[in-house]
LOVO-434924 format. One record per residue: residue number from 1; residue in one letter; chain; z, x, y of N, C-alpha, C in turn. Coordinates in Angstrom, 3 decimals, decimal comma. Each point is the difference from the previous one (the first is absolute). Layout:
REM residues N
i; aa; ch; n_Z; n_X; n_Y; ca_Z; ca_X; ca_Y; c_Z; c_X; c_Y
NUM; a; A; Z; X; Y; Z; X; Y; Z; X; Y
...
END
This chain:
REM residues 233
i; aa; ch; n_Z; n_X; n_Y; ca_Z; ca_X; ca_Y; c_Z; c_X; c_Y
1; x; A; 80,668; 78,543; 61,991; 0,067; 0,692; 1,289; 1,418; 0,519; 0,207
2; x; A; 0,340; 1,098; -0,150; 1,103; 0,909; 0,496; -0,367; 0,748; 1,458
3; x; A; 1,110; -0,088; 0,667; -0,201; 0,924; 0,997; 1,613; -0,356; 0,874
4; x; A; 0,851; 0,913; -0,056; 0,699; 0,252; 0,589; 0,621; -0,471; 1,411
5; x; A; 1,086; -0,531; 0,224; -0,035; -0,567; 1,722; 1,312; 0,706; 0,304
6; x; A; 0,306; -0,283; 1,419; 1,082; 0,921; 0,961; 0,517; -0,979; 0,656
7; x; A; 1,322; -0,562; -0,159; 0,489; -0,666; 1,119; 0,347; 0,363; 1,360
8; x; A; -0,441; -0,351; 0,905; 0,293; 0,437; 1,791; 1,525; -0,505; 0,250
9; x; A; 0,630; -1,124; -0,450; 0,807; -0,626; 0,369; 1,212; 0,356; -0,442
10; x; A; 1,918; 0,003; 1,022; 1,032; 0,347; -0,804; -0,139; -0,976; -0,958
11; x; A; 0,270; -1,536; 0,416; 0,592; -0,667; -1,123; -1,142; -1,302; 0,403
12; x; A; -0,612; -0,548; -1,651; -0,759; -1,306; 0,811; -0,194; -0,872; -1,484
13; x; A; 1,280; -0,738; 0,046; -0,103; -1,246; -1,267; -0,170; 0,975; -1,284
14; x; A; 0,670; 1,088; -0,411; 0,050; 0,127; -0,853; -0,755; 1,253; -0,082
15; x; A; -1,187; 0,094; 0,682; -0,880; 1,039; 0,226; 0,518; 1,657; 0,385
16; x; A; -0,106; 0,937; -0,261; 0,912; 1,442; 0,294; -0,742; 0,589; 1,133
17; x; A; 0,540; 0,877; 0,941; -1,173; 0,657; 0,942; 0,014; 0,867; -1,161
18; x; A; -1,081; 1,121; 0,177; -0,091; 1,179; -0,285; -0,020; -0,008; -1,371
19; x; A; -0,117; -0,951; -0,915; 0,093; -0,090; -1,103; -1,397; -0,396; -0,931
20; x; A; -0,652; 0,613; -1,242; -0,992; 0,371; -0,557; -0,393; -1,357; -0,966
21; x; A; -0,910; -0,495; 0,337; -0,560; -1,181; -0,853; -0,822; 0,372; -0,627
22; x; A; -0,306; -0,901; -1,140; -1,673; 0,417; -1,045; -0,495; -2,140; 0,519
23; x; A; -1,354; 0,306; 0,106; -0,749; -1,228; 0,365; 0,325; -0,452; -1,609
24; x; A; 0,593; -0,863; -0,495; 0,044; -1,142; -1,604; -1,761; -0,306; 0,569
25; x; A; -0,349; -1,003; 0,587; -0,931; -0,973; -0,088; -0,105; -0,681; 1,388
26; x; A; -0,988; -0,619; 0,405; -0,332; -0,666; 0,921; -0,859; -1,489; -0,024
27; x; A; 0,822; -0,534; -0,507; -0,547; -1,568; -0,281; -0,100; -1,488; 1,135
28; x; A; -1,121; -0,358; 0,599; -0,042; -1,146; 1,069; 0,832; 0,395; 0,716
29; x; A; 0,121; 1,010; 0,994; 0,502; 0,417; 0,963; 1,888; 0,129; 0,633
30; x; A; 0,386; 0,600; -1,810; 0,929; 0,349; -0,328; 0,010; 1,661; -0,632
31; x; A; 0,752; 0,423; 0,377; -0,487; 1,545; -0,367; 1,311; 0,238; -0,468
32; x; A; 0,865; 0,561; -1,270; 0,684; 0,078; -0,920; 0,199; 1,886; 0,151
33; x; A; 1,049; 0,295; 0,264; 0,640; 1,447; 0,156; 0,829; 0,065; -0,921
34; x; A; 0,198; 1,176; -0,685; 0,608; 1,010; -1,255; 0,964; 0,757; 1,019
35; x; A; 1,232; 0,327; -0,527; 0,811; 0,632; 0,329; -0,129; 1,499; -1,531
36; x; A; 0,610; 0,957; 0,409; 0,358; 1,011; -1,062; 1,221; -0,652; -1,418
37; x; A; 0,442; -0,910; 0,823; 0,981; -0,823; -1,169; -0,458; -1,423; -0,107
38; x; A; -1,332; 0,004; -0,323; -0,559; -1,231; -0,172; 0,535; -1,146; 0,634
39; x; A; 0,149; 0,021; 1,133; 0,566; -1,197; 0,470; -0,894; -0,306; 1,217
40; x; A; -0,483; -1,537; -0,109; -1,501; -0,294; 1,067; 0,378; -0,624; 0,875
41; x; A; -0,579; 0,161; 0,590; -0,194; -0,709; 1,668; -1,253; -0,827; 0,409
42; x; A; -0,227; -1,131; 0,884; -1,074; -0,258; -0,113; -0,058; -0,510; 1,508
43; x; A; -1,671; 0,403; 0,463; -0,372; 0,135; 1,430; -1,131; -0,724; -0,142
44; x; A; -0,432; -0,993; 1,365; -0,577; -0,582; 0,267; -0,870; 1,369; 0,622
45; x; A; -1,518; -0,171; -0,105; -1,406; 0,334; -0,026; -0,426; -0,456; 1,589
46; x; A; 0,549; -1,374; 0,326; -0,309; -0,169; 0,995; 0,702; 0,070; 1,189
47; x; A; 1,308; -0,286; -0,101; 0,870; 0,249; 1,266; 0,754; 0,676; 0,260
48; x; A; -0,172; 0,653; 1,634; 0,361; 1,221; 0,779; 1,812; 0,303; -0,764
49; x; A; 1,025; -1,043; -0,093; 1,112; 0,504; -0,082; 0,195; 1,118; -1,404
50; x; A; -1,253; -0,018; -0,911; -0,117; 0,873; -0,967; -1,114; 0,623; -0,073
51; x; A; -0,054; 0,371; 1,467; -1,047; 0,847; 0,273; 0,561; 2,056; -0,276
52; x; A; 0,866; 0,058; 0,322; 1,032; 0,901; 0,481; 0,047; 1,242; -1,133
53; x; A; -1,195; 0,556; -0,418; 0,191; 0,621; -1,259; -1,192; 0,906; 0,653
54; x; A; -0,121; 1,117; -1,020; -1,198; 1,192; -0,359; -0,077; 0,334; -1,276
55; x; A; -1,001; 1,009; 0,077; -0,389; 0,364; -1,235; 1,192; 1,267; -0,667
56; x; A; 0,374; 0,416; -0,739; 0,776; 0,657; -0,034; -0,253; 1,759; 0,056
57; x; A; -1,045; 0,513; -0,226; -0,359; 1,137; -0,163; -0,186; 0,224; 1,523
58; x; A; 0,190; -0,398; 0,996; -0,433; -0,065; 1,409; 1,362; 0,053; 0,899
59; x; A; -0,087; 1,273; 1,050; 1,462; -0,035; 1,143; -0,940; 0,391; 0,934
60; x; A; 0,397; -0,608; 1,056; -0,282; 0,566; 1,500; 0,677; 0,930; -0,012
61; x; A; 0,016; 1,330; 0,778; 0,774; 0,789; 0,378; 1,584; -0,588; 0,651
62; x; A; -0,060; -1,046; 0,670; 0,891; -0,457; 0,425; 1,488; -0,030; -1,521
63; x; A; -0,763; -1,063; -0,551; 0,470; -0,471; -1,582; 0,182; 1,439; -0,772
64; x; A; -0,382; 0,883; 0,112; -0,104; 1,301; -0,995; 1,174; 0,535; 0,191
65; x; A; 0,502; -0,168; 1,305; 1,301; 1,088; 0,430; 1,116; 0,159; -0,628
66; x; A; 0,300; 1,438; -0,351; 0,984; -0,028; -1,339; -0,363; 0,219; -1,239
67; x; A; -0,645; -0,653; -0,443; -0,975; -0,035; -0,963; -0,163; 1,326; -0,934
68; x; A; -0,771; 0,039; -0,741; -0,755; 1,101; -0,969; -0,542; 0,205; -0,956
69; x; A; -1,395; 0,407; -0,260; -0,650; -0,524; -1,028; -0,450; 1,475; -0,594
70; x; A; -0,556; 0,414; -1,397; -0,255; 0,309; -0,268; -1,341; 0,677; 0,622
71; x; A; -0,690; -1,316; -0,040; -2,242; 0,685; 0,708; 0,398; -1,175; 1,119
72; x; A; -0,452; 0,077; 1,133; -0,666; -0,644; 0,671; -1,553; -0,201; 0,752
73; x; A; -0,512; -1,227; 0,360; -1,219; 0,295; 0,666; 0,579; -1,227; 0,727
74; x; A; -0,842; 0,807; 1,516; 0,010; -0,275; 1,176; -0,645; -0,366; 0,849
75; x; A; -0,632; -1,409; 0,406; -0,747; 0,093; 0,854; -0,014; -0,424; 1,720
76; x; A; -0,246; 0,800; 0,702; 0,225; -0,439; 1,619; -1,123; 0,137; 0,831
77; x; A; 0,085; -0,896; 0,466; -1,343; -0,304; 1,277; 0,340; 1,384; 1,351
78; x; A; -1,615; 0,326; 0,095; 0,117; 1,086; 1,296; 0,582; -0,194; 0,957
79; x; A; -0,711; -1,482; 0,504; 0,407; -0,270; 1,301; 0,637; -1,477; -0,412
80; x; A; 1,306; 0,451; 0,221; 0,834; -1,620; -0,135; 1,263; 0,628; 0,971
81; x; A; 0,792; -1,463; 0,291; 0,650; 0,184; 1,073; 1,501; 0,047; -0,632
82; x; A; -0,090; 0,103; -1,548; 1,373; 0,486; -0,453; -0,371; 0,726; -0,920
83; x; A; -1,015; 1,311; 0,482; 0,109; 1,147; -0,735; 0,396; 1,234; 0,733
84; x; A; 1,469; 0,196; -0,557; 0,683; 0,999; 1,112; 0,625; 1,017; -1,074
85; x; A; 0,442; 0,940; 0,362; 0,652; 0,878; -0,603; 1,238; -0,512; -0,603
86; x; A; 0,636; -0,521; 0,286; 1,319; -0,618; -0,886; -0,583; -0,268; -1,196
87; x; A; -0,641; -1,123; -0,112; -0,832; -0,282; -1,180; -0,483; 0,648; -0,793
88; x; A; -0,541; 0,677; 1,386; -1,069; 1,492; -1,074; 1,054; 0,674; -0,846
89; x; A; 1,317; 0,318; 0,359; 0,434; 1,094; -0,997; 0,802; -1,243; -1,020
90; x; A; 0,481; -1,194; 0,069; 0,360; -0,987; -1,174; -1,425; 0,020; -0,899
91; x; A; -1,013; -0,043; 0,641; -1,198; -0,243; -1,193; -0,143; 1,080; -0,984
92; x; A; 0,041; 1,359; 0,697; -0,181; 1,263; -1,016; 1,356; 0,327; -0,711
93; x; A; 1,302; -0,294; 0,395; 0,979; 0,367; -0,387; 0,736; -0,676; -0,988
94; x; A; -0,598; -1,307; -0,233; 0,574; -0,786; -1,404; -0,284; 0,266; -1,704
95; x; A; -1,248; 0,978; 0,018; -0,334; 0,503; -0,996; 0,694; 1,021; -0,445
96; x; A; 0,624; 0,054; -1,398; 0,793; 1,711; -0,694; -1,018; 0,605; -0,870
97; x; A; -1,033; -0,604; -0,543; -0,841; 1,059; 0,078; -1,820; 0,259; 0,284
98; x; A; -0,730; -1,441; 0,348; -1,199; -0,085; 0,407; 0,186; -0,651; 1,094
99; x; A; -0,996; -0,068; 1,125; -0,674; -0,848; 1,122; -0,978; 0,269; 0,319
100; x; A; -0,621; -1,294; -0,009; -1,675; 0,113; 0,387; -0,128; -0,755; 1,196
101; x; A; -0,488; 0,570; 0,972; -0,095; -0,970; 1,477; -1,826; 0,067; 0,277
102; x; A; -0,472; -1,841; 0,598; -0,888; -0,231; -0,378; -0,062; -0,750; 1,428
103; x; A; -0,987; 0,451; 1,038; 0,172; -0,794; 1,160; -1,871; 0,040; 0,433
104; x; A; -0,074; -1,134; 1,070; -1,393; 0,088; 0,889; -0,048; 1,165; 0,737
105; x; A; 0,696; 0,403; 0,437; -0,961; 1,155; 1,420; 1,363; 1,320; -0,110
106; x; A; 0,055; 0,730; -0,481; 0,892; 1,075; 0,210; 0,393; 0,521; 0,982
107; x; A; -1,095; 0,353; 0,871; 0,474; 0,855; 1,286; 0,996; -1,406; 0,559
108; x; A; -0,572; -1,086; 0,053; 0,488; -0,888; 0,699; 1,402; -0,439; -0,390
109; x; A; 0,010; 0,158; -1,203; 1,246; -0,159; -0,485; 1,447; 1,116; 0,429
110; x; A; -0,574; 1,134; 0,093; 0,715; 0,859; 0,727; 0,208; 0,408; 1,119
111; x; A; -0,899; -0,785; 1,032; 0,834; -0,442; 0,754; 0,920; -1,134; 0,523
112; x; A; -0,255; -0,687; -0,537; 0,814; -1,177; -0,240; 1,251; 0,213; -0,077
113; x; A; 0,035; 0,994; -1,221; 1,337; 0,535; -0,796; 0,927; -0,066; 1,452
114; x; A; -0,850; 1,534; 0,868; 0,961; 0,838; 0,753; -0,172; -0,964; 1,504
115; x; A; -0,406; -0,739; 0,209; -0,302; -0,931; 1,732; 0,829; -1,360; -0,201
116; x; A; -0,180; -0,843; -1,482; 0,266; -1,063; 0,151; 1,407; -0,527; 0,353
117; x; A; 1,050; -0,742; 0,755; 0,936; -0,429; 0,513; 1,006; -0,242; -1,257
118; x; A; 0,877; 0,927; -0,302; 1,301; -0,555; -1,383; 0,468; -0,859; 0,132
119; x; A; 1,033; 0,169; 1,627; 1,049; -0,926; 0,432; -0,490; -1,119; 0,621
120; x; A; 0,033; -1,193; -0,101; -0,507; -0,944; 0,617; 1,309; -0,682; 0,634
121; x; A; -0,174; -0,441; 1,300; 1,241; -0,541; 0,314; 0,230; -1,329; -0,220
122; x; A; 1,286; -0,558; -0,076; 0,800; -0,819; -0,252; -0,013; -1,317; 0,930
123; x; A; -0,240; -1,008; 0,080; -0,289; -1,283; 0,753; 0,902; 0,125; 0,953
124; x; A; 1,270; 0,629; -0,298; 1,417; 0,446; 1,500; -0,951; 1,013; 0,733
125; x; A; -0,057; 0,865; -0,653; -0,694; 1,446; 0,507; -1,572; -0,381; 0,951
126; x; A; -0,511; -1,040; -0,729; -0,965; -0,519; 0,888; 0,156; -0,851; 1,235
127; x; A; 0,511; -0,614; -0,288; 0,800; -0,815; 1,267; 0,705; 0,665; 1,041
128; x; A; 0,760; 1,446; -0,643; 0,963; 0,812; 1,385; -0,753; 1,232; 0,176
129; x; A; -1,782; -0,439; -0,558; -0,871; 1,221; 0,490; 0,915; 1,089; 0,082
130; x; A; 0,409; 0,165; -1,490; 0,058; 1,686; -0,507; -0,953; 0,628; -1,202
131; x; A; -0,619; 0,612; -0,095; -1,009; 0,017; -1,343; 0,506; 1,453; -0,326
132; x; A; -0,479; -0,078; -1,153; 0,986; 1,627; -0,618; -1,735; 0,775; -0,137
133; x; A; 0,613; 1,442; 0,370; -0,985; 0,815; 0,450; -1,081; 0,267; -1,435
134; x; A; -1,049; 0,348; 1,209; -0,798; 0,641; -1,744; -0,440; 0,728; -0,239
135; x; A; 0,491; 1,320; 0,178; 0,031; 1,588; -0,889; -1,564; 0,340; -0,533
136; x; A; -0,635; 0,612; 0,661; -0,899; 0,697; -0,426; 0,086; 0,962; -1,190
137; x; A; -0,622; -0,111; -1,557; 0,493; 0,986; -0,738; -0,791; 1,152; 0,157
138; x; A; -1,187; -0,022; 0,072; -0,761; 1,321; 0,487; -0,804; -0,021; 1,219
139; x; A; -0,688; -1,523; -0,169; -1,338; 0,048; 1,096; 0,808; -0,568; 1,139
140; x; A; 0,621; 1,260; 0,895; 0,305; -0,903; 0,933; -0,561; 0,020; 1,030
141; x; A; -1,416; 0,400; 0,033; -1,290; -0,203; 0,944; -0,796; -0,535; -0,179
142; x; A; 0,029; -1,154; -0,744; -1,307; -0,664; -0,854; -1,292; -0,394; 1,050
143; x; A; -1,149; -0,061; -0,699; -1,156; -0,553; 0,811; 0,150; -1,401; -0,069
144; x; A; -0,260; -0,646; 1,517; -0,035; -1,317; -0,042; -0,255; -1,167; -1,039
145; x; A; -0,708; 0,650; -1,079; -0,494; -1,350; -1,271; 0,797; 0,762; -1,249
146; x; A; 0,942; 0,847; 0,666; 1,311; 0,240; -1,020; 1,520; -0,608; 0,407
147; x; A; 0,150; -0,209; 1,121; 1,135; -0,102; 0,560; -0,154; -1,272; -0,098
148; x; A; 1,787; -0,669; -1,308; -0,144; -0,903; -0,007; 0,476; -1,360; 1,077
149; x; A; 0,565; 0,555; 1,289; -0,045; -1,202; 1,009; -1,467; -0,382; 0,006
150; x; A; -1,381; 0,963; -0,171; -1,356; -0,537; 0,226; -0,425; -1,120; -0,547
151; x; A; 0,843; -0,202; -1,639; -0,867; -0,560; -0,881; 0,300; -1,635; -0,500
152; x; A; -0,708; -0,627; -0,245; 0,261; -1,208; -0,556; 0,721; -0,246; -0,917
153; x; A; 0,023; -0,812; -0,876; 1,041; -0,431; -1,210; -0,671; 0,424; -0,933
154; x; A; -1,334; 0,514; -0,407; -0,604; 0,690; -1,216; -0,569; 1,002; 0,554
155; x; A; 0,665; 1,314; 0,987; 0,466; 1,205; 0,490; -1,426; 0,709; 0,542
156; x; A; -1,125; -1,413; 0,469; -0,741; 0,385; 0,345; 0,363; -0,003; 1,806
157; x; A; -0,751; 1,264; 1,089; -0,272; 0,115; 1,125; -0,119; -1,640; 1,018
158; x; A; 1,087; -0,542; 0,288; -0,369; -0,717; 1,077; -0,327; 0,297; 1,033
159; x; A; -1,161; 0,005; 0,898; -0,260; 0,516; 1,448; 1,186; -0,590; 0,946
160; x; A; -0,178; -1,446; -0,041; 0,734; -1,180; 0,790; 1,568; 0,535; 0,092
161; x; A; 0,716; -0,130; -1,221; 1,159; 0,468; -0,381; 0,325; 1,255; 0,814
162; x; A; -0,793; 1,237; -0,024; -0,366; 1,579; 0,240; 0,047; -0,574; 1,295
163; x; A; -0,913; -0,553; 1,114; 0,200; -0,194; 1,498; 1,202; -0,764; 0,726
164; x; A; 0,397; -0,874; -0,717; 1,023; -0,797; 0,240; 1,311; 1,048; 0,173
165; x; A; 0,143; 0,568; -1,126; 1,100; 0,985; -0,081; -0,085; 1,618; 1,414
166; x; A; -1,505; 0,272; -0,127; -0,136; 1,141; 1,071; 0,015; -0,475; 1,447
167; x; A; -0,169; -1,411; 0,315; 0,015; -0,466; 1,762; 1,758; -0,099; -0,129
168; x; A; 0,467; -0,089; -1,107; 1,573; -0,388; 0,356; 0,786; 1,376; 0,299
169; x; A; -0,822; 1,033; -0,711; 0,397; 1,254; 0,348; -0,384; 0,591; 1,119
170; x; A; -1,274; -0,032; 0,776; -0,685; 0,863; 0,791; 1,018; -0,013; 0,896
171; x; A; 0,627; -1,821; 0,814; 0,571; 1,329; 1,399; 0,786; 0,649; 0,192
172; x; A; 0,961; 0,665; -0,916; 0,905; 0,610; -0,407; -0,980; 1,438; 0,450
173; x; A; -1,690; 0,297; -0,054; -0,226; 1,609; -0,149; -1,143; -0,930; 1,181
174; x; A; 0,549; -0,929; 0,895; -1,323; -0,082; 1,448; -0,338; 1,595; 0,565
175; x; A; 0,883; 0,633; 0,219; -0,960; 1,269; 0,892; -0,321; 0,799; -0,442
176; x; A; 0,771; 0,531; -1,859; -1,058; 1,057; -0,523; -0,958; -0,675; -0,390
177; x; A; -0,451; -1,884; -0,155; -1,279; 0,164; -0,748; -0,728; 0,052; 1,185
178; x; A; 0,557; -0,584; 1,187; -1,293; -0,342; 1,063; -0,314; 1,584; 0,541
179; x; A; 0,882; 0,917; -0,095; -0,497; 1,854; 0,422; -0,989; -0,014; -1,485
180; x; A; 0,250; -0,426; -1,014; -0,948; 0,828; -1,189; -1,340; -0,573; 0,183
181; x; A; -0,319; -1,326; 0,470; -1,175; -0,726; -0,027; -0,901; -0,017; 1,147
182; x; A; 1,318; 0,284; 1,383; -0,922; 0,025; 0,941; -0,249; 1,011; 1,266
183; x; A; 0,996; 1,545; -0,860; 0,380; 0,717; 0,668; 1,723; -0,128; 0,921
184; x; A; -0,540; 1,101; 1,119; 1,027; 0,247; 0,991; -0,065; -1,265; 1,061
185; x; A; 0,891; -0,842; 0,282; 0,065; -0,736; 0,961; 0,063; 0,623; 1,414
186; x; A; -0,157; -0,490; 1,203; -0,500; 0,225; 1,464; 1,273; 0,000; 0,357
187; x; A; 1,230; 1,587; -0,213; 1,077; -0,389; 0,479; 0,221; -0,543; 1,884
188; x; A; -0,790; -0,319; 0,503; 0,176; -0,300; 1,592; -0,073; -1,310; 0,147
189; x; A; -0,448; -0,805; -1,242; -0,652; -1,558; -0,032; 0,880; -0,014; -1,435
190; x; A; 0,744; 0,213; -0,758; 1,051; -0,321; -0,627; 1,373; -0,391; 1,065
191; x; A; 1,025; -0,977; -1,007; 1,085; -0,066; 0,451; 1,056; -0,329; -1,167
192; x; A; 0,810; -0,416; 0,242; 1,405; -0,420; -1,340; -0,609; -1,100; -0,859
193; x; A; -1,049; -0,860; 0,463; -0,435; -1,168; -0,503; -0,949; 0,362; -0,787
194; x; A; -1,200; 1,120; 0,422; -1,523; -0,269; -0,117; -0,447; 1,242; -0,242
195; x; A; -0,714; 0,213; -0,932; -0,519; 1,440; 0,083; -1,351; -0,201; 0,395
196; x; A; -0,963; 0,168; 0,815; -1,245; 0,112; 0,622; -0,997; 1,044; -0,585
197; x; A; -1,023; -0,261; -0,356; -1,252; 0,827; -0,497; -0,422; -0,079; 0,165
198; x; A; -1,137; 1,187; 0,980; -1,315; -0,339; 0,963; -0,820; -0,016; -1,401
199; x; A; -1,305; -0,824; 0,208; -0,865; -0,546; -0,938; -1,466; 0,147; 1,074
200; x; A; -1,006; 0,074; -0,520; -0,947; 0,090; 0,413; -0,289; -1,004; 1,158
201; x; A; 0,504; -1,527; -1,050; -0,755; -0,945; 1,244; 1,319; -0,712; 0,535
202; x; A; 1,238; 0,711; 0,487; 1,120; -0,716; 0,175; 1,010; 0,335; -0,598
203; x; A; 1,121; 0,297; 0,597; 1,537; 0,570; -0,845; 0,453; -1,385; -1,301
204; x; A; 0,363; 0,343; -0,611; 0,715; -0,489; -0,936; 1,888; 0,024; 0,112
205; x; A; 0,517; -0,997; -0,052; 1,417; 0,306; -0,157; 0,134; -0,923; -1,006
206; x; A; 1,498; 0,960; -0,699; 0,859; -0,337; -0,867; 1,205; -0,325; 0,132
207; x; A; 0,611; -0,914; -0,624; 1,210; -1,111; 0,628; 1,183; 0,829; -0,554
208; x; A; 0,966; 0,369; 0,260; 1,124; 0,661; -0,971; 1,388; -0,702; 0,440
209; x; A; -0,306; -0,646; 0,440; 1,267; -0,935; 0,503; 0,031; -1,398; -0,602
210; x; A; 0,671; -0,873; -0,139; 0,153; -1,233; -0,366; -0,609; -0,563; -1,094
211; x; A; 0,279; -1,484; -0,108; -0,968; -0,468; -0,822; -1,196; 0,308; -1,022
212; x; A; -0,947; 0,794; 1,371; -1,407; 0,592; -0,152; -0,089; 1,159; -0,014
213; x; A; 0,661; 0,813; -0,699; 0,438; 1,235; -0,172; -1,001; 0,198; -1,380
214; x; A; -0,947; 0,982; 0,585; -0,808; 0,469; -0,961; -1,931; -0,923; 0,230
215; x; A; 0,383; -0,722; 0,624; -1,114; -0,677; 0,875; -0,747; 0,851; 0,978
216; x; A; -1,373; -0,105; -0,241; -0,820; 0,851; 1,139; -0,869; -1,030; 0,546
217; x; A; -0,184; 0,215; 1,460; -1,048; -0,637; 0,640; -1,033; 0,600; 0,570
218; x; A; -1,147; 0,126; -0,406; -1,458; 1,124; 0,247; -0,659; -0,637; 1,746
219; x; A; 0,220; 0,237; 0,579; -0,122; -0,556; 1,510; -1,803; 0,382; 0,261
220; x; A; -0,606; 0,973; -0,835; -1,175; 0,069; -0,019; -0,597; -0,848; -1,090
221; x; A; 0,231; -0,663; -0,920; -0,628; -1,290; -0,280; 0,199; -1,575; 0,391
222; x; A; -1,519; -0,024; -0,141; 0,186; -1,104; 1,449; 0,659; -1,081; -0,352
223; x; A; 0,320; -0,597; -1,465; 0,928; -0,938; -0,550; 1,214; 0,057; 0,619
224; x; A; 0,905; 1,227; 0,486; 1,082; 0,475; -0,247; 0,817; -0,543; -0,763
225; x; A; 0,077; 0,073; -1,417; 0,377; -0,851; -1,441; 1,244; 1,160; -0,037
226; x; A; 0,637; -0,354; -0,368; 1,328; 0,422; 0,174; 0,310; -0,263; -2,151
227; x; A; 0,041; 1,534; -0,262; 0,016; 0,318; -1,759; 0,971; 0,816; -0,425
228; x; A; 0,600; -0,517; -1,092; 0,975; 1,150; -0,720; -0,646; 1,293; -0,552
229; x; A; 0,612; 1,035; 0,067; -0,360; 1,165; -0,450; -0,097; 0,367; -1,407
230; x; A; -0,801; -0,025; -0,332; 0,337; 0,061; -1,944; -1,637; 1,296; 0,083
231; x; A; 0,817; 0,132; -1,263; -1,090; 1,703; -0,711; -1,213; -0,436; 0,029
232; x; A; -0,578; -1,453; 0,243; -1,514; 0,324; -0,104; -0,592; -0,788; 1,145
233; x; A; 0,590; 0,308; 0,762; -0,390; -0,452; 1,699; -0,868; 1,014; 0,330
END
């Protein structure tokens, strides 16, 4: 059994990071490594502290950087939550003269490329709630089950996620949405607080002041349930 290994590690008992093994043998849960100058190493089979290796014909994009190979092949998931354009151009760009890219869902993959988040912030940066912006490269109108604030961690459409994020936005636009949804308000029964909308069975007002800003109370239902305004009210 030959097959090649990759050290992850700078320095570990002797072991090289980044440095190219041939498998010698694997005997009762001792596994025996070849160096290019015949000189062996030997790793326990079973425990994690010589766990720390790969196969060698194998880089993440991460690991690739710099790099350069002759052919490469490539493979990346459509919808994954670190398939972004950075990557995207380390994956195609390490090859000088073949690349073959080999993924699940294409369209999906391209958008991924151009929506998914590069910069991720920094545990300071998280803590002094600053997050570094994120640049639309083309779609910068995406449909909701493109836009990746919508989507989960495998870049599928969260609804939950999607509402959570639009009630935090709405009252920032309380009176153009409540004019788009429910018309012209009753400027004589409006005031600085409330915009008023005669309704068939009872005015309706809308809160634009305080707290409850963006809150409507329907005075013609007989609950009078007092509801946030969201797009599918």
């Amino acid at each position: 059994m030959t097959r090649s290994c990759y050290g992850k590690l700078t320095k570990y008992g002797g072991w090289e990071g980044n440095k190219e093994y041939r498998v010698g043998h694997i005997d009762k849960g001792q596994m025996t490594l070849v160096d290019r100058d015949q000189k062996t190493l030997q790793l326990s089979t079973h425990q994690m502290k010589d766990a720390h290796w790969d196969y060698a014909y194998t880089r993440t994009a991460d690991m690739a950087q710099g790099a350069t190979y002759e052919n490469v092949i490539t493979t990346i998931q459509g919808r994954g939550i670190l398939t972004n354009i950075r990557r995207a151009y380390i994956d195609i760009t390490r090859a000088s003269e073949h690349v073959k890219l080999f993924t699940d869902n294409p369209k999906a993959m391209m958008r991924s490329w151009v929506n998914n988040e590069v910069n991720k912030p920094s545990a300071i940066e998280t803590r002094d709630k600053i997050y570094p912006e994120h640049p639309m490269l083309f779609n910068d109108k995406p449909l909701p089950k493109d836009n990746p604030d919508y989507q989960d961690i495998n870049g599928r459409l969260d609804l939950r996620t999607m509402g959570k994020i639009i009630n935090q936005q709405l009252p920032a636009f309380t009176e153009s949405l409540a004019t788009q949804l429910l018309g012209q308000p009753d400027p004589n029964k409006s005031d600085r607080d409330t915009m008023t909308f005669n309704q068939p069975k009872g005015d309706l007002k809308v809160t634009l002041t305080g707290e409850y800003r963006g809150y409507f109370k329907d005075w013609g239902n007989r609950r009078k349930r007092l509801t946030y305004i969201t797009t599918d009210e």
